[in-house]
Each structure stands twice: as structure tokens, then as C-alpha cells.
N, C-alpha and C positions, 0 to 999 in steps of 0.2 A: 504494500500500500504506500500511494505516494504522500509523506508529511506535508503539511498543510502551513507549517514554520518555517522561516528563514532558518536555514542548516549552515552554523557555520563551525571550522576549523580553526583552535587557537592552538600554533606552533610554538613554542617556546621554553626552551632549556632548563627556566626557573622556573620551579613550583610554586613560587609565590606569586609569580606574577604569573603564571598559565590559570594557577588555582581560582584567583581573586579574579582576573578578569571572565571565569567560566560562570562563576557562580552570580555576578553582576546579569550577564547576560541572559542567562537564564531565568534569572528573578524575573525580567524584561520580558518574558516569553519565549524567547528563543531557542531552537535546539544546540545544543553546542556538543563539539566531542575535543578530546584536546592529544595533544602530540607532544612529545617531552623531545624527539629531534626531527630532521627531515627525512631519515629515516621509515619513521615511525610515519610521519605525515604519508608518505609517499604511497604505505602501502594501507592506511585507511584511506587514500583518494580510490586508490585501485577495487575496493567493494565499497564505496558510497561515492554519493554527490555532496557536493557540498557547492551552494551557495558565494559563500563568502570563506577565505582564506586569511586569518591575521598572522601574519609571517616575521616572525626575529627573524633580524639580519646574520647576529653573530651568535652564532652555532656550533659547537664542536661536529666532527666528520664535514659532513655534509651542512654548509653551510646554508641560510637562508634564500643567498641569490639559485644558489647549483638548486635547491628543491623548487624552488619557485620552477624553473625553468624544465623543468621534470615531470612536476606538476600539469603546467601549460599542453605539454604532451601528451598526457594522460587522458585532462581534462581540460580542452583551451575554452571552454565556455564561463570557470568558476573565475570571481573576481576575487586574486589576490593582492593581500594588501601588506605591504611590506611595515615590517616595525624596525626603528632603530633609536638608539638612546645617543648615539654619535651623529657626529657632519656628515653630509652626504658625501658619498666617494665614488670613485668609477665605478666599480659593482654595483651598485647601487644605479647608479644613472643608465648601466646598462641595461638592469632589471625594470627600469622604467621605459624605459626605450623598445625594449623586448612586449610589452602590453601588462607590466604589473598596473593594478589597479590606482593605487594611490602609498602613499605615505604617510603614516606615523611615527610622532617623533615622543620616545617617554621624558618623561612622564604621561603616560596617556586622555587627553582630555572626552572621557565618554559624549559629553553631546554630542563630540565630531565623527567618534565610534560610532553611532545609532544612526547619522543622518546617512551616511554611508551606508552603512547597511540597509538600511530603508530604502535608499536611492538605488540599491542594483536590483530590487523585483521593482520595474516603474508600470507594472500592468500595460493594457493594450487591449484594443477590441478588435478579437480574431472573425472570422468569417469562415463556414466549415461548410462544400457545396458536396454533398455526398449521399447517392439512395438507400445507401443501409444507414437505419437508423442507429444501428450497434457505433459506428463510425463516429455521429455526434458523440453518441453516451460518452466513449474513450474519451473524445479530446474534451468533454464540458468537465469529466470527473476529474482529468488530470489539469487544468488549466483553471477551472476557476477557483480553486482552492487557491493559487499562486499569484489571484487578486488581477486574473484576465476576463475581460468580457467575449463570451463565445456567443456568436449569433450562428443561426442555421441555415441551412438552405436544402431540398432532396431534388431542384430541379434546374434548369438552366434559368427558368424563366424567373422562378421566385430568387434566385441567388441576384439576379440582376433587379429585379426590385427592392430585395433589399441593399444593395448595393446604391442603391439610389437614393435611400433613406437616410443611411447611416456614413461614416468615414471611419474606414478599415487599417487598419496596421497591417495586418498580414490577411492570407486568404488560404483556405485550401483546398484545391476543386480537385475533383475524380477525375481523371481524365473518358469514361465510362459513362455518362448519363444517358438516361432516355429524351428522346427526338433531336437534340443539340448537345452536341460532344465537348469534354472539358476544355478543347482546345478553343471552340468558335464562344464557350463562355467566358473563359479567360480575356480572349481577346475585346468582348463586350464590355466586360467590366472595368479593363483597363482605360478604355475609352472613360469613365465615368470617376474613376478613381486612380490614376495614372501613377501616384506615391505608393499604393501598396504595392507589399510585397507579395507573390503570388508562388507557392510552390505546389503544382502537380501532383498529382497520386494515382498509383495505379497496382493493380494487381495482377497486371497481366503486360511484364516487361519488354515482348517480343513485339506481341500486335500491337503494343500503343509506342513502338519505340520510334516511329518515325513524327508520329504525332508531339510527344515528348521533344524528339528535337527539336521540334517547328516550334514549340511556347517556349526551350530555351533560349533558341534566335531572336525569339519576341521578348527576352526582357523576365522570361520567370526566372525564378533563383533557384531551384532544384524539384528533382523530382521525388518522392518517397513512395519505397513500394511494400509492399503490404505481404504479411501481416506490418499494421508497425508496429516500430519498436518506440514504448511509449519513452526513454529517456531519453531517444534521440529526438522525437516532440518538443518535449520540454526546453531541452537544450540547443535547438532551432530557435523557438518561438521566442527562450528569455535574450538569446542573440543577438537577435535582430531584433526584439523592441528595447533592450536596454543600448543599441546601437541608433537607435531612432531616438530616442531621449533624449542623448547625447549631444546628439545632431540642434535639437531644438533649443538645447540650452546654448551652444554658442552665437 
């Protein structure tokens, strides 16, 4: 079952400060698990997700930047977030450069902690254009818990009215519908909605492979085929809307 909480990872060597900042967090609501090196970190990313990453820099073995970077690997979706009680240094600046999430400096100031973490679920209203109704069920169960609006659609005709209603973040058409195919729906709604992001589905890779090609030439962003796989959902969907967010704020 997918947690319904911000999931995050506190990395860090000292118990007192892995301890204090778990149990703060926590109080908060939050799920937290915690790592004593990046060792340790590494291979709890390797059987969970995690959210948010808060990352010592200075680490015996395996130092903060090397896990972050390992990490990234593993799971380039989760925002890690670097800690250091020192001046920023090239390791550091490289870990930045590389896609760490941001920087903390200790003493740690928790409002700056919270707004951060708050700020990497920034929600988004998805659009799901699919005849099996099982199809919505998946993505409303997995997505709106995670503070996304999921709207429906089982036709070509109603995904484009509602497309017409609403302003979409992402979209996910069947490639597969009845009397209008995902690709001539795609193409409609793009007309209406031109910023979303729109990625294909199908469960039938061969027959719809030419069509697939034809919505990636047009501007989709991928195709996902079926069965899904629900944490690669998730980690599409928080992708590209904490990447849209982003985008807004500058």
C-alpha cells in the first residue's frame, strides 16, 4: 500500500542529530526512516521510496556527496537535500550542480526544513483518458492521496470536454479507445491545452507502436505500457509536476 505521508530519509553519522531531527519530524506527521551512513542510506533507497533525502555532507566511508550521487541512480526522482555544518566547497557545489535538491546549513532552522519538504509534493491536476474503469481506480488510489487532482475521462469525446473545462498538468490517454484513437485524442486536446504534458498508454506494444511514434513526434513525453507499474506512476507524475512548479516560481 502506497503511504499517504511525505516519506523522508534522515542520513546522518550523529545520533543526536539523526535522532532529534527524526522524532521532530515525525511529531509533524511525517514518515521518517533514518540512516547512520550512506551506506546504510543506499540500500534502504534500494527497497523504498523516499520523498525527501536530508543528506550530511561529512561522513565517514562513503561520504554525503558519493551517496547523494548513488542515490540519484537508484532513484533520480527523490529530492535530496544536502546538510553541512561547514563552507560550501567543490563537493558540494558539484552535488549541486549534479541536481541535489537544496542546502542546509547546521544549525538547522526547521521552518526552512518543513517549507521544503512541503514544497516537493506541489500537487497537480492529472487527466486519466482510459475504458477500463480499473485504470482510473489505480491512478485516483495512488495519486490522490499524494495531494493530486485526478479527473476522468473512458472516451475520446468526454476527455476532450473535459479538457475544455479544466487546465491539466499532465494527461494520460490509452492509446486504445472506442470510435477515436489515443493518438487523434491527444492531438485534440493538445490543440486546447498545449502546456500539458501528455504520456500514452498502451497494452498492446507492437500494434500501437507506430501510433506511439507518431504522439512522440507530436510533443508526448512517453509512452507507459501496461500492466503499470504503479511507482513508476508516481515517480513520472511527482517529476514533472514538481518540475512545473518550479518552472512557475521563476
Amino acid at each position: 500500500m502506497i503511504a499517504d505521508r511525505i516519506s523522508i530519509l534522515i542520513v546522518d553519522d550523529e545520533v543526536g542529530m539523526r535522532e532529534t531531527l527524526s522524532d521532530i519530524l515525525e511529531d509533524m506527521g511525517y514518515h521518517v526512516a533514518i540512516a547512520a551512513d550512506g551506506y546504510e542510506a543506499v540500500e534502504k533507497v534500494k527497497d523504498n521510496y523516499f520523498d525527501v533525502i536530508l543528506m550530511d555532507v561529512k561522513m565517514p566511508g562513503m561520504d554525503g556527496v558519493d551517496t547523494f550521487r548513488e542515490i540519484k541512480r537508484i532513484s533520480p526522482e527523490t529530492a535530496v537535500v544536502m546538510m553541512t555544518a561547514y563552507a560550501v566547497d567543490d563537493r558540494l557545489r558539484d552535488a549541486m550542480s549534479e541536481g541535489a535538491y537544496g542546502v542546509f546549513y547546521k544549525p538547522l532552522e526547521m521552518q526552512k526544513v518543513v517549507e521544503l519538504v512541503e514544497g516537493v509534493r506541489v500537487g497537480g491536476h492529472i487527466l486519466v483518458v482510459d475504458k477500463d474503469p480499473k485504470v482510473h481506480d489505480i491512478f485516483k488510489g495512488v495519486l490522490e492521496p499524494r495531494g493530486y487532482k485526478v479527473s476522468s475521462a473512458r472516451t475520446s469525446e468526454e476527455a476532450i470536454r473535459v479538457a475544455r473545462e479544466n487546465k491539466h498538468d499532465m494527461i494520460f490517454i490509452e492509446m486504445e479507445l472506442p470510435l477515436r484513437d489515443g493518438l487523434d485524442t491527444y492531438m485534440a486536446i493538445k490543440e486546447i491545452n498545449p502546456e500539458a504534458v501528455a504520456v500514452m498508454m498502451t497494452a498492446h506494444p507492437r500494434a500501437a507502436n507506430d501510433f506511439v511514434i507518431e504522439a512522440l513526434m507530436e510533443d508526448a513525453y512517453t509512452c507507459l505500457y501496461k500492466p503499470l507499474a504503479v511507482e513508476e506512476v508516481i515517480r513520472l507524475v511527482d517529476r514533472i509536476c514538481r518540475t512545473r512548479h518550479q518552472k512557475r516560481q521563476v
